[in-house]
PyMOL Python script that loads the backbone (N, CA, C, O; Angstrom):
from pymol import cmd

cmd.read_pdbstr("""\
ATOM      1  N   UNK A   1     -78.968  83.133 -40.154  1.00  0.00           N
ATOM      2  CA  UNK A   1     -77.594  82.947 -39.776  1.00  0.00           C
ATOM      3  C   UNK A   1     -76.959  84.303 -39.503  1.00  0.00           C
ATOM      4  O   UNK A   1     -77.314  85.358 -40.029  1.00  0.00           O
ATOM      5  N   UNK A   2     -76.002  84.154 -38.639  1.00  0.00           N
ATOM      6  CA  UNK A   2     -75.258  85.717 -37.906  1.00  0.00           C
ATOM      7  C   UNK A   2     -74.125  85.282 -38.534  1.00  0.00           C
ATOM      8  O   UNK A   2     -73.990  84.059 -38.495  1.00  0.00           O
ATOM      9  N   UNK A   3     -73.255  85.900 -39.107  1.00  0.00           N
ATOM     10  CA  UNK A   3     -71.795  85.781 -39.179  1.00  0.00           C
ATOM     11  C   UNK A   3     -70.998  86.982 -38.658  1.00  0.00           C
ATOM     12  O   UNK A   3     -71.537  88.084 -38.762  1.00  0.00           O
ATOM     13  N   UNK A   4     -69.511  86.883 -37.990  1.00  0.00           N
ATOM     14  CA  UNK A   4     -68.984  87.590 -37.254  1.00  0.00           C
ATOM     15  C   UNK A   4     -67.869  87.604 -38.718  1.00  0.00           C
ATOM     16  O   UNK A   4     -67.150  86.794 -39.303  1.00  0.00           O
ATOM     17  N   UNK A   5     -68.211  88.887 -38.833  1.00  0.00           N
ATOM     18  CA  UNK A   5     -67.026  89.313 -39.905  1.00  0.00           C
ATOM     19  C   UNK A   5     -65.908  89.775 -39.327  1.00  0.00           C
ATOM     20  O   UNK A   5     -65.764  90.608 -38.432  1.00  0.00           O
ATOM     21  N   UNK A   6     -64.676  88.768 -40.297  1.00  0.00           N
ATOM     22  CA  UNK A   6     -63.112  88.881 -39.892  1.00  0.00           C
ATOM     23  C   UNK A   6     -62.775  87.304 -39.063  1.00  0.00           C
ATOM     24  O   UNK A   6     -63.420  86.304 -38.750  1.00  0.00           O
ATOM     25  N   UNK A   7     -61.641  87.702 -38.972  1.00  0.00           N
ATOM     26  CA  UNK A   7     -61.257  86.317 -38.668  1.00  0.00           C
ATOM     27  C   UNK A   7     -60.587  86.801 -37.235  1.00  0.00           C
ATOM     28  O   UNK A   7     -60.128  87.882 -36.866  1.00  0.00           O
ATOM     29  N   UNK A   8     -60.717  85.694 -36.684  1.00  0.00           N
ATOM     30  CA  UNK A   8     -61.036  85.487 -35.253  1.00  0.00           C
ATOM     31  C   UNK A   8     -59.933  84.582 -34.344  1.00  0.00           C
ATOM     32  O   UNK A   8     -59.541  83.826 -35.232  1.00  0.00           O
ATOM     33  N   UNK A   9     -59.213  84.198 -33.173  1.00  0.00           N
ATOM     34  CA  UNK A   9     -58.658  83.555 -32.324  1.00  0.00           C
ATOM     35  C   UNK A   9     -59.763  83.758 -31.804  1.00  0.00           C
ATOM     36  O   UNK A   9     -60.462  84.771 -31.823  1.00  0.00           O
ATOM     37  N   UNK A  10     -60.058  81.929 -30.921  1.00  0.00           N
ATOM     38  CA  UNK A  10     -61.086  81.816 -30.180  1.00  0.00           C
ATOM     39  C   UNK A  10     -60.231  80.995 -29.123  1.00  0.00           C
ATOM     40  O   UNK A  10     -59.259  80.245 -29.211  1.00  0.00           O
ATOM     41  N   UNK A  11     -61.119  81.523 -27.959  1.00  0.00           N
ATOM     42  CA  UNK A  11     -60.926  80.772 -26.484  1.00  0.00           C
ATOM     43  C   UNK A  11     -62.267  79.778 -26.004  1.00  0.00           C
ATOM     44  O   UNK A  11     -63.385  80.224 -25.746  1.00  0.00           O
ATOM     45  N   UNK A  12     -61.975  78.719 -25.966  1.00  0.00           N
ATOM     46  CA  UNK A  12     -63.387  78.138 -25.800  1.00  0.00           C
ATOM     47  C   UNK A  12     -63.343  77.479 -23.658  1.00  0.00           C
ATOM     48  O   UNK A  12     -63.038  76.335 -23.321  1.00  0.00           O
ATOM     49  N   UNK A  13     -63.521  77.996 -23.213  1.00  0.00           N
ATOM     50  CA  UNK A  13     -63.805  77.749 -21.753  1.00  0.00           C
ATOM     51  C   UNK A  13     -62.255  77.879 -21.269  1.00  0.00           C
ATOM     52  O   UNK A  13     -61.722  76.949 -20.664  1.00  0.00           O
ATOM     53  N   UNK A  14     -61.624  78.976 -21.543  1.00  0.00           N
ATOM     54  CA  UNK A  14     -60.712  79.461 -21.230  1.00  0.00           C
ATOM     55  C   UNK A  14     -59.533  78.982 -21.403  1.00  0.00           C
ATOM     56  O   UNK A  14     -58.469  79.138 -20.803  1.00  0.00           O
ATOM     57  N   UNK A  15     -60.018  78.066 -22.763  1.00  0.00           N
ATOM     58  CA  UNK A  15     -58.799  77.319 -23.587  1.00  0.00           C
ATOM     59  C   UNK A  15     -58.491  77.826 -25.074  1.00  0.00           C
ATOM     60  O   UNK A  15     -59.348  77.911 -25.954  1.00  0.00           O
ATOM     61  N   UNK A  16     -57.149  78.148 -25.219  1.00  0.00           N
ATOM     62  CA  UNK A  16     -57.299  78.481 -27.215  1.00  0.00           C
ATOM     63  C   UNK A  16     -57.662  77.518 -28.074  1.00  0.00           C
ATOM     64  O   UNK A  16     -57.269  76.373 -27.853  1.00  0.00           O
ATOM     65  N   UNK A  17     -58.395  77.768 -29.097  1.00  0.00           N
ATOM     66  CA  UNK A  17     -59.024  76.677 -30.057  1.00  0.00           C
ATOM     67  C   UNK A  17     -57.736  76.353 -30.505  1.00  0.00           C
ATOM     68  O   UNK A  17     -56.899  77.254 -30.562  1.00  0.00           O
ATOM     69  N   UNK A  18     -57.441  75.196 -30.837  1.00  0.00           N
ATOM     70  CA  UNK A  18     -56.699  74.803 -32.556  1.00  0.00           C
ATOM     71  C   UNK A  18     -56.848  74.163 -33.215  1.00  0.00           C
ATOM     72  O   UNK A  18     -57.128  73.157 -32.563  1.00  0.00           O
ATOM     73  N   UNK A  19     -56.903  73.810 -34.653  1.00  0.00           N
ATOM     74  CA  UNK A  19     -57.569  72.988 -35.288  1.00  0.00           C
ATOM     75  C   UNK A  19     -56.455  71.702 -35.099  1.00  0.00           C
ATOM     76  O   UNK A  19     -55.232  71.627 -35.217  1.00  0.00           O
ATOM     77  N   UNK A  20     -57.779  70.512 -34.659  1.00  0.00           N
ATOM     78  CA  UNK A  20     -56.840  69.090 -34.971  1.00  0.00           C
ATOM     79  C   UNK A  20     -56.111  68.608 -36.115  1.00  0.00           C
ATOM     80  O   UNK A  20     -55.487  67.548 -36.073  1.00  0.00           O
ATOM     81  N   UNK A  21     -56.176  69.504 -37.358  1.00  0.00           N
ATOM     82  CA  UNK A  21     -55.657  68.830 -38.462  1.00  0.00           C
ATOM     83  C   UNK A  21     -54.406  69.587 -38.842  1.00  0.00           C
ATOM     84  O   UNK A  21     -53.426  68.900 -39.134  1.00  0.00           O
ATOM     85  N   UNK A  22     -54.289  70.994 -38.884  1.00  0.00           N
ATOM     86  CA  UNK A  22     -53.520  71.642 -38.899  1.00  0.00           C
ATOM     87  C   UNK A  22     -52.446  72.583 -38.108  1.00  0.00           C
ATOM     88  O   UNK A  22     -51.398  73.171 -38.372  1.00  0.00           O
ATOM     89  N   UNK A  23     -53.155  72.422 -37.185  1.00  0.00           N
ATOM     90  CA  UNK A  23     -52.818  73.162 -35.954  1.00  0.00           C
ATOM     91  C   UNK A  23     -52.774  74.756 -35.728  1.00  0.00           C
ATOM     92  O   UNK A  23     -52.350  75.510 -34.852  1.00  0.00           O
ATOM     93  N   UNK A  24     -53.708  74.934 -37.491  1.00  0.00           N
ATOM     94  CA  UNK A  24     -54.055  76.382 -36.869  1.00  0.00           C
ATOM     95  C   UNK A  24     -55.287  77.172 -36.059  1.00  0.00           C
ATOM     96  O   UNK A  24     -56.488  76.912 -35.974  1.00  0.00           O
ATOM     97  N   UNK A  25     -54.551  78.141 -35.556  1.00  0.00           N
ATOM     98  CA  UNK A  25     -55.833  78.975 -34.921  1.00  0.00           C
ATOM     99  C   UNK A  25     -56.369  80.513 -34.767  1.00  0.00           C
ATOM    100  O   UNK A  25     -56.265  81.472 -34.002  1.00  0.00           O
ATOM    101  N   UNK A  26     -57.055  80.105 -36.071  1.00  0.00           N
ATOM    102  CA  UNK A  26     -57.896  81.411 -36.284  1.00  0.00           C
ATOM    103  C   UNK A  26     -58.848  80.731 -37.222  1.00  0.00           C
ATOM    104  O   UNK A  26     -58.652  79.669 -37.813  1.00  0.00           O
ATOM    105  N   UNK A  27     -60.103  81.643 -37.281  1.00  0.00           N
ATOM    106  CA  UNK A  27     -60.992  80.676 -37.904  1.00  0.00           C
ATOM    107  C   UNK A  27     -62.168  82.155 -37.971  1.00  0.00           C
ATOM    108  O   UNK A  27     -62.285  83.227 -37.376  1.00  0.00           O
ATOM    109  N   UNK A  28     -62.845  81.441 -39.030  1.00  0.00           N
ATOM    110  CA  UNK A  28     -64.346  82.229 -39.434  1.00  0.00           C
ATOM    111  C   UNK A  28     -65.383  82.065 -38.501  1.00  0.00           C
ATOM    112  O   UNK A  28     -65.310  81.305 -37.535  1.00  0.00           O
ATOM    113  N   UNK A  29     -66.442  82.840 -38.809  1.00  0.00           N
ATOM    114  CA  UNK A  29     -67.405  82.751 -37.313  1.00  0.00           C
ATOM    115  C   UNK A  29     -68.965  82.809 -38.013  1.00  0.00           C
ATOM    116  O   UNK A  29     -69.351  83.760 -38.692  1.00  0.00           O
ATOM    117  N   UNK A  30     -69.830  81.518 -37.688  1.00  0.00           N
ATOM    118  CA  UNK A  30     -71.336  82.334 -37.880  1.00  0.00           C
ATOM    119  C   UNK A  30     -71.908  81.131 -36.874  1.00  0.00           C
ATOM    120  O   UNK A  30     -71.321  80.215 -36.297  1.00  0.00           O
ATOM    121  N   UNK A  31     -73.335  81.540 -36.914  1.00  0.00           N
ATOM    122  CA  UNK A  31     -74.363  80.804 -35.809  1.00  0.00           C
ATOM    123  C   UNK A  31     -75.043  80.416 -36.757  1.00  0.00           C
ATOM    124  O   UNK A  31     -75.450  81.114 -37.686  1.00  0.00           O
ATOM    125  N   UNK A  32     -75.301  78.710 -36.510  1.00  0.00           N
ATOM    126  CA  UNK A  32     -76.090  77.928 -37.035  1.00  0.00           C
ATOM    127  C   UNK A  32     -77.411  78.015 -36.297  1.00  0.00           C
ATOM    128  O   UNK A  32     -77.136  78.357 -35.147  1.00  0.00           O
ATOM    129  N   UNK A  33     -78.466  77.892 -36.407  1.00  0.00           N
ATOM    130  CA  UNK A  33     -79.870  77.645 -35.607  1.00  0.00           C
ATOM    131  C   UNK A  33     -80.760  76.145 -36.132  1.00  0.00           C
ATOM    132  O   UNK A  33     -81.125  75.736 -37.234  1.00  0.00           O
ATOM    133  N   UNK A  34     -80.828  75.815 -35.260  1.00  0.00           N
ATOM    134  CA  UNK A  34     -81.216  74.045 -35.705  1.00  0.00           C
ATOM    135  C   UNK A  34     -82.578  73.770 -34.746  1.00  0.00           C
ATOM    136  O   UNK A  34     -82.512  73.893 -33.523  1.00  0.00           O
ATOM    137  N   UNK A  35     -83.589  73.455 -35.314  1.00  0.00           N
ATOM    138  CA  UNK A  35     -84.759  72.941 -34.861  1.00  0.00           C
ATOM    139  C   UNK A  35     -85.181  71.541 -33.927  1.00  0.00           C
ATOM    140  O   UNK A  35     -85.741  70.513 -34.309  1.00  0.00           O
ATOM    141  N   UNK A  36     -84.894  71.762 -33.129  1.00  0.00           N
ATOM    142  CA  UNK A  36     -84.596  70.170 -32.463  1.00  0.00           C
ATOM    143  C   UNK A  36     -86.135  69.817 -31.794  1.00  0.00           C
ATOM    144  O   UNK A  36     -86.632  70.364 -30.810  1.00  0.00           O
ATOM    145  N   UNK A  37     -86.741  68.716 -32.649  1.00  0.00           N
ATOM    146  CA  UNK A  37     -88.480  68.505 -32.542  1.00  0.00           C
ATOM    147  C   UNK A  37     -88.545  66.830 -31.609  1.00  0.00           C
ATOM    148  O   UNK A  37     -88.217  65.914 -32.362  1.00  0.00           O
ATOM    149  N   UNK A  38     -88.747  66.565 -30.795  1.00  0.00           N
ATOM    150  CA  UNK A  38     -88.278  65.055 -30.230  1.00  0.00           C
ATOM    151  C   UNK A  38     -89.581  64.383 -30.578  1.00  0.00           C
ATOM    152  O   UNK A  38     -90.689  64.821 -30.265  1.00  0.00           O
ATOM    153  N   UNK A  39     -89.344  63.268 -31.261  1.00  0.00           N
ATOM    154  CA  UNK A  39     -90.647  62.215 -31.675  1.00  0.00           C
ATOM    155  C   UNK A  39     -91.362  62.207 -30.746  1.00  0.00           C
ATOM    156  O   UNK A  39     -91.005  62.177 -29.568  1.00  0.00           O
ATOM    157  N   UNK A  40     -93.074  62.246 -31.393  1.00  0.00           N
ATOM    158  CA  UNK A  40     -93.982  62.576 -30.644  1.00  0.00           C
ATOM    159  C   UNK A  40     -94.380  63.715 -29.771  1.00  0.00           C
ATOM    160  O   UNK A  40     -95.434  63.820 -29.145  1.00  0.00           O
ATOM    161  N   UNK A  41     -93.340  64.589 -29.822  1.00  0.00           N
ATOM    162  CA  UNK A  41     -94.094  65.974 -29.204  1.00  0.00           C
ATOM    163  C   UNK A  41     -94.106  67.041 -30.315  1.00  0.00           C
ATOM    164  O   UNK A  41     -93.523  67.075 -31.399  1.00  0.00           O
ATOM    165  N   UNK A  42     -94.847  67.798 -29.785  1.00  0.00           N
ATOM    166  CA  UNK A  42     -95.186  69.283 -30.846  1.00  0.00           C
ATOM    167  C   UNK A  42     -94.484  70.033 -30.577  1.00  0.00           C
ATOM    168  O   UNK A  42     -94.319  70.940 -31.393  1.00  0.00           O
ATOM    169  N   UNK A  43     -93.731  70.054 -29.347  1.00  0.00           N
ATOM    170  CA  UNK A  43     -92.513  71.539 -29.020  1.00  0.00           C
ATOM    171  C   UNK A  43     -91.702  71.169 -29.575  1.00  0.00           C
ATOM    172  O   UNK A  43     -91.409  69.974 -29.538  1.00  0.00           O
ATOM    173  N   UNK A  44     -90.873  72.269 -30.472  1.00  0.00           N
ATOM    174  CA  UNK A  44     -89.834  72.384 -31.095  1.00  0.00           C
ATOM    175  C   UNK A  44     -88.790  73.449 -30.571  1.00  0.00           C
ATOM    176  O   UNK A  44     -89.051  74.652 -30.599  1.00  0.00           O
ATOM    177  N   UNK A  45     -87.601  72.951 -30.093  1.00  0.00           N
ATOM    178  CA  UNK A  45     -86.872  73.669 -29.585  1.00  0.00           C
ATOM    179  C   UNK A  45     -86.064  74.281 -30.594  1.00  0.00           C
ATOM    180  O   UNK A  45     -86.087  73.771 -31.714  1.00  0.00           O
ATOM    181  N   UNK A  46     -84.949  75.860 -30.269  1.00  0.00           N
ATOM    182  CA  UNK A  46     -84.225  75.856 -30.718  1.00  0.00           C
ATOM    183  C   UNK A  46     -82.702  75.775 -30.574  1.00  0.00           C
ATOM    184  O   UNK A  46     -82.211  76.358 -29.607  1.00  0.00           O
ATOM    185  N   UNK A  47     -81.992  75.201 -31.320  1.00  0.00           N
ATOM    186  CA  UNK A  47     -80.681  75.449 -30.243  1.00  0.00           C
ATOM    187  C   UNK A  47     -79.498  76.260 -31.528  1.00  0.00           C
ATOM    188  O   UNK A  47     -79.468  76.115 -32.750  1.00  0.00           O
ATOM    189  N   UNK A  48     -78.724  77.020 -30.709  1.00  0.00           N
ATOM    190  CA  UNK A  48     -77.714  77.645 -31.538  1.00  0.00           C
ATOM    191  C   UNK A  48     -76.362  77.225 -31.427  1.00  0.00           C
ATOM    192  O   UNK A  48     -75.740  77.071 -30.376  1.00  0.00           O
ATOM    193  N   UNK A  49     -75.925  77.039 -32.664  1.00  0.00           N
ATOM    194  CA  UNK A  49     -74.301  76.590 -32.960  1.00  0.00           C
ATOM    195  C   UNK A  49     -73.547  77.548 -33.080  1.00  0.00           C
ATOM    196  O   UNK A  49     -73.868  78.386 -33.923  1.00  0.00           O
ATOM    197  N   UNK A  50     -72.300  77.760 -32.293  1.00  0.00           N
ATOM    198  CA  UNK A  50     -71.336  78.795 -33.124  1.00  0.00           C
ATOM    199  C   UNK A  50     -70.656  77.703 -34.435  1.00  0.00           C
ATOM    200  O   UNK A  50     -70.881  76.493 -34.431  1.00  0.00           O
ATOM    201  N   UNK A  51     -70.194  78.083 -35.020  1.00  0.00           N
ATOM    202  CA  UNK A  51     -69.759  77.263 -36.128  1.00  0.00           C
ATOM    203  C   UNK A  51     -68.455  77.902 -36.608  1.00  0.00           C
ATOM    204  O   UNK A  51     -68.502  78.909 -37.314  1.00  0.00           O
ATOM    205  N   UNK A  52     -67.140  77.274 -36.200  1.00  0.00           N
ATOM    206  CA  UNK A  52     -66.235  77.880 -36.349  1.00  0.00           C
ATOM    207  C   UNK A  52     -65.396  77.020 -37.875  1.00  0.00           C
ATOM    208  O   UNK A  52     -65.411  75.810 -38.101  1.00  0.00           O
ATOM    209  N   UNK A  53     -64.883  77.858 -38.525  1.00  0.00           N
ATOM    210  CA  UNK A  53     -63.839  77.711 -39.590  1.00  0.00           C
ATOM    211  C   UNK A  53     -62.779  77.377 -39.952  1.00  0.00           C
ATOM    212  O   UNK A  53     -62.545  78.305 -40.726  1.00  0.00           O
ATOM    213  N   UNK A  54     -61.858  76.701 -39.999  1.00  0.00           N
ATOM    214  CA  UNK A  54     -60.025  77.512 -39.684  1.00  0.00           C
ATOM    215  C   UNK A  54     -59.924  77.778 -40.841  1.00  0.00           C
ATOM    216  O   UNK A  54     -60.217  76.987 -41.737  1.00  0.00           O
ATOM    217  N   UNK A  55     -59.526  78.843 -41.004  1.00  0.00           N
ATOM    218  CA  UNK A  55     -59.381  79.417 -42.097  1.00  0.00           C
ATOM    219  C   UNK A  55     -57.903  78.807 -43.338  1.00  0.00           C
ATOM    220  O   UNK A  55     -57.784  79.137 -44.518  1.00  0.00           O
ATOM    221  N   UNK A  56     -56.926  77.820 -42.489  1.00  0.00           N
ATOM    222  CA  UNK A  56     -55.816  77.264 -42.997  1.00  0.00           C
ATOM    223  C   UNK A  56     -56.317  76.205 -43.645  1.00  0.00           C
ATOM    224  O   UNK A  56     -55.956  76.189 -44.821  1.00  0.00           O
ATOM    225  N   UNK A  57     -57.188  75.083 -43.252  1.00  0.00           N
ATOM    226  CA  UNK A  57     -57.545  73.746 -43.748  1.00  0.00           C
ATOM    227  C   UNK A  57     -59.231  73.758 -44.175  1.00  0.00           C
ATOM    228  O   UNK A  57     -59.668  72.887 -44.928  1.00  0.00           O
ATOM    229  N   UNK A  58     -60.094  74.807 -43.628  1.00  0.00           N
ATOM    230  CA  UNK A  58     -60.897  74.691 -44.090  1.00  0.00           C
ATOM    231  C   UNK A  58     -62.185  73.504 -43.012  1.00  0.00           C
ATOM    232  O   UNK A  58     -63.333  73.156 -43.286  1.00  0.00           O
ATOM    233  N   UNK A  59     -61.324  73.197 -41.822  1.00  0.00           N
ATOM    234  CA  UNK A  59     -61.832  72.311 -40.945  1.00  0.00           C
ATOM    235  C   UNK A  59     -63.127  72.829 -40.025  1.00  0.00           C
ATOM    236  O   UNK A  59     -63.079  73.920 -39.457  1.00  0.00           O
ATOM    237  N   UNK A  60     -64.022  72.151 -39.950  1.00  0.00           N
ATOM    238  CA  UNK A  60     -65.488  72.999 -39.196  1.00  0.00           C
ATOM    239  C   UNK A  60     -65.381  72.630 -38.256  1.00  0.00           C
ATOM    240  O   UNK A  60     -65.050  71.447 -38.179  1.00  0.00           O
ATOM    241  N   UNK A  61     -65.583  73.361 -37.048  1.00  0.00           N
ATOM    242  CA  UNK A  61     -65.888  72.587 -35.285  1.00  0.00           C
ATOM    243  C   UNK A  61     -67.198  73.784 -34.875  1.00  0.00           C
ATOM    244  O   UNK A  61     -67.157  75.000 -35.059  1.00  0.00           O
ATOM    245  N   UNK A  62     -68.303  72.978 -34.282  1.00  0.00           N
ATOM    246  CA  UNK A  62     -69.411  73.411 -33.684  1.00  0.00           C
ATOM    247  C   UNK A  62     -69.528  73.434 -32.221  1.00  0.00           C
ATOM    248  O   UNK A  62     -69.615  72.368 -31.612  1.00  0.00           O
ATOM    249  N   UNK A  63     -69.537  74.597 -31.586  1.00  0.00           N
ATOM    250  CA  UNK A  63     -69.752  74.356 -30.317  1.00  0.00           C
ATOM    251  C   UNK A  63     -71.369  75.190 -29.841  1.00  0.00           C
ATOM    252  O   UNK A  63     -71.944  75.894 -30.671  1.00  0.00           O
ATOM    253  N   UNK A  64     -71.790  75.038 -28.808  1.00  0.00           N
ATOM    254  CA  UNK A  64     -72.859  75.453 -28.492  1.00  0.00           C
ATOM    255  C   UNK A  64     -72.564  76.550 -27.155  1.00  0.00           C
ATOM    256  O   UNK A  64     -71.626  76.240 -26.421  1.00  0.00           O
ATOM    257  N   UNK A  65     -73.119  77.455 -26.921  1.00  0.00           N
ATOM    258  CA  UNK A  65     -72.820  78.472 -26.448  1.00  0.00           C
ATOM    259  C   UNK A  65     -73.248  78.930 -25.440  1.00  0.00           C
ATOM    260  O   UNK A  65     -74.254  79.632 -25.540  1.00  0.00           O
ATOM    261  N   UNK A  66     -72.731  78.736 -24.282  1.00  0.00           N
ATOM    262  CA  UNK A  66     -73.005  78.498 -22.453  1.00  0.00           C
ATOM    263  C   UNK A  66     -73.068  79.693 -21.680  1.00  0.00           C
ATOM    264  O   UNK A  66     -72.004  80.280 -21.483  1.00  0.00           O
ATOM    265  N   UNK A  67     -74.016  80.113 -21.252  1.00  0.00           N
ATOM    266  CA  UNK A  67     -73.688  81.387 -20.031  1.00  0.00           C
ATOM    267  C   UNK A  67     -72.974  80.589 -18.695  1.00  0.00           C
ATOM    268  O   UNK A  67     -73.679  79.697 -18.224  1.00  0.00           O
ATOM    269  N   UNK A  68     -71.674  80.809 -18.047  1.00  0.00           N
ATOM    270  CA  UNK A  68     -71.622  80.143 -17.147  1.00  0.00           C
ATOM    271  C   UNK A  68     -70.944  80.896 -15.788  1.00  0.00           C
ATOM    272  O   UNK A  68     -70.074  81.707 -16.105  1.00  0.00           O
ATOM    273  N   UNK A  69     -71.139  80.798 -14.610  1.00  0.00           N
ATOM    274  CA  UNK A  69     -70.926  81.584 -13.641  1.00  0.00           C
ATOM    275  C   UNK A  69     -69.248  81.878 -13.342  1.00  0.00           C
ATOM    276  O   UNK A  69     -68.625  80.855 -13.057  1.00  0.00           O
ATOM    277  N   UNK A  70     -68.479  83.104 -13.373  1.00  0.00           N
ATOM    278  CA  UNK A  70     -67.156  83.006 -13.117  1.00  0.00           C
ATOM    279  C   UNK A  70     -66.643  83.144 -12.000  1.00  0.00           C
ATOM    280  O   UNK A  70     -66.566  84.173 -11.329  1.00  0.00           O
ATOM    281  N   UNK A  71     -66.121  81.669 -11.667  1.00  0.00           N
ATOM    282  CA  UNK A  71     -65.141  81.629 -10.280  1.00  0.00           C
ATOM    283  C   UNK A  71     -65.001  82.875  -9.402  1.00  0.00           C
ATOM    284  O   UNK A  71     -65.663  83.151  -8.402  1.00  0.00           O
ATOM    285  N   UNK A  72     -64.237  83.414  -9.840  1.00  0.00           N
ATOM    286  CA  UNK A  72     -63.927  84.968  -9.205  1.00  0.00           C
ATOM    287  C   UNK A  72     -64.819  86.020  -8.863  1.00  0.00           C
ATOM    288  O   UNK A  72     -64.787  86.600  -7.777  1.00  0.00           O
ATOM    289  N   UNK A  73     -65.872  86.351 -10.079  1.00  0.00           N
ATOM    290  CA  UNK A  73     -66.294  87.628  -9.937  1.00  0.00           C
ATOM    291  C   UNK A  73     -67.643  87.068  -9.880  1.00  0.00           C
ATOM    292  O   UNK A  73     -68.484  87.846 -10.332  1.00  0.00           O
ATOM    293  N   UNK A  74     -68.074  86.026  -9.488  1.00  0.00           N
ATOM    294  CA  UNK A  74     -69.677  86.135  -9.255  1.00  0.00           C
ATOM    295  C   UNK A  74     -70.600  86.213 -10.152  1.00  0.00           C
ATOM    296  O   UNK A  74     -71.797  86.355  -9.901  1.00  0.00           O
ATOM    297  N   UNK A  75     -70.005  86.109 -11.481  1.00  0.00           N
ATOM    298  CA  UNK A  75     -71.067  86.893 -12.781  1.00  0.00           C
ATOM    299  C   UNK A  75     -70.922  86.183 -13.527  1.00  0.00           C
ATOM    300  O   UNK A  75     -69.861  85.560 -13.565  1.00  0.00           O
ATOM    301  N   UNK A  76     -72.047  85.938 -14.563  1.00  0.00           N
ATOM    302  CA  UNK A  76     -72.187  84.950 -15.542  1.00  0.00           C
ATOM    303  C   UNK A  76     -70.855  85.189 -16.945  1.00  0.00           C
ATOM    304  O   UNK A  76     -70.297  86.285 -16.881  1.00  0.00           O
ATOM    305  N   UNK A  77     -70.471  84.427 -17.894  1.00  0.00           N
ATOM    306  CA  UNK A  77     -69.514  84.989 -18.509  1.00  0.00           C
ATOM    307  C   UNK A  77     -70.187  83.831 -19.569  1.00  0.00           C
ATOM    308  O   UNK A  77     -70.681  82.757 -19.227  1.00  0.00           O
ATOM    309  N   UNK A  78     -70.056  84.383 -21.002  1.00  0.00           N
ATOM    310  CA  UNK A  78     -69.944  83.466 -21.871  1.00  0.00           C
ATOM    311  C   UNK A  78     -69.046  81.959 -21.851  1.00  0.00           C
ATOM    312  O   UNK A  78     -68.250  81.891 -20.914  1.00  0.00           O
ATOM    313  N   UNK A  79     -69.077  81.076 -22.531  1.00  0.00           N
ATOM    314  CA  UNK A  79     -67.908  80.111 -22.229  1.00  0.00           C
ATOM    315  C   UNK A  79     -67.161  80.272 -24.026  1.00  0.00           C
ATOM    316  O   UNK A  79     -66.328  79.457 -24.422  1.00  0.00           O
ATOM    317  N   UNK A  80     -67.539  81.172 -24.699  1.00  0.00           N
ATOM    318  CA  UNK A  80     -66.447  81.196 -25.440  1.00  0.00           C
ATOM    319  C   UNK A  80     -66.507  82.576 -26.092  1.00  0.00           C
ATOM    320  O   UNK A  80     -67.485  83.126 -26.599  1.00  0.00           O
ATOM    321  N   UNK A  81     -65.188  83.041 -25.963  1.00  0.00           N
ATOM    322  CA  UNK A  81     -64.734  84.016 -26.439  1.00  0.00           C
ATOM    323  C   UNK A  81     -63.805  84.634 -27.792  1.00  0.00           C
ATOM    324  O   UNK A  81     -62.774  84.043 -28.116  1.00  0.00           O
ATOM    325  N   UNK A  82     -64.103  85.432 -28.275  1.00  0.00           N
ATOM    326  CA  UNK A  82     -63.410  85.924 -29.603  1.00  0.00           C
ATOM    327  C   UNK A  82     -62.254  86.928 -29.773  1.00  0.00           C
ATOM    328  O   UNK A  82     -62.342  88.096 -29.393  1.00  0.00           O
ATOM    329  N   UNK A  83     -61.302  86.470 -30.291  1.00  0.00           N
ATOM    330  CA  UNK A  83     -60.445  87.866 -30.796  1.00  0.00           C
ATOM    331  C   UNK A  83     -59.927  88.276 -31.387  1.00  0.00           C
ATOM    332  O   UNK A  83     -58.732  88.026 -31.547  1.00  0.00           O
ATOM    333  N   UNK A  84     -60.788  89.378 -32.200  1.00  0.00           N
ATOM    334  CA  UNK A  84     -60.119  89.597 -33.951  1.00  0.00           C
ATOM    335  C   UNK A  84     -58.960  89.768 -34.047  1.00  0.00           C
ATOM    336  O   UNK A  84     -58.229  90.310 -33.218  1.00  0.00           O
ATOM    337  N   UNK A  85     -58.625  89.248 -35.244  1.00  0.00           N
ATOM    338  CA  UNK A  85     -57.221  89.210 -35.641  1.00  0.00           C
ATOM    339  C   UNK A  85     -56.969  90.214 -36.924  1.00  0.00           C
ATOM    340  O   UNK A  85     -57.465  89.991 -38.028  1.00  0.00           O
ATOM    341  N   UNK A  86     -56.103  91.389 -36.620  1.00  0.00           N
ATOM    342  CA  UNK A  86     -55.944  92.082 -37.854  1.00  0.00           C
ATOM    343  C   UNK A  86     -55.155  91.949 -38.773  1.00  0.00           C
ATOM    344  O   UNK A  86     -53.997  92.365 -38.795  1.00  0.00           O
ATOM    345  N   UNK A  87     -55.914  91.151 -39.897  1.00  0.00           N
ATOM    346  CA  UNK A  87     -54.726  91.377 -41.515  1.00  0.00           C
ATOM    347  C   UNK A  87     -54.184  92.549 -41.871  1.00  0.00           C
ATOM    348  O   UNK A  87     -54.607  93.705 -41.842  1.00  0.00           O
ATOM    349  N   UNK A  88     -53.078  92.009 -42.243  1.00  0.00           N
ATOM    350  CA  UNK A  88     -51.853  93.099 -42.860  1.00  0.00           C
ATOM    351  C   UNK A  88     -52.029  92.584 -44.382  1.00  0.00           C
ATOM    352  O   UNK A  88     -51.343  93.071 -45.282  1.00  0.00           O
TER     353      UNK A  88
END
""", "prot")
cmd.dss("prot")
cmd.show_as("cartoon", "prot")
cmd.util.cbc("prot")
cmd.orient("prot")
């Protein structure tokens, strides 16, 4: 597991996260890695979760993490983005 130390505002496909329960947004950060084996075959894939936090309610949301081409500039761009937030 990776964890992104500090707490974070996230943009997920060029939208701000917020949590459905509380409506806050900032949240903890690590990558889940999950073994995905499909009955009857021997390849085992892997796939990675970001696994986000809110740090107000304690609410988990998993998203999976896309290279995807940007409109404008021609170039691949993550589809979700981070931005630390500094405690006082």
């Amino acid at each position: 597991m990776v964890r992104r130390r500090g707490i974070y505002e996230v943009n997920v496909l060029g939208k701000s996260l917020t949590c459905l329960f509380c409506q806050g947004n900032q949240f903890r950060h690590r990558e889940v890695y999950m073994d995905l084996q499909p009955l009857g075959q021997k390849v085992t894939n892997q796939l990675t979760f970001q696994s986000l936090t809110c740090t107000s309610c304690g609410d988990n949301r998993m998203f999976q993490e896309k290279e995807i081409l940007h409109q404008t500039s021609e170039k691949q761009v993550s589809s979700i983005e981070y931005t630390e937030v500094i405690q006082e």
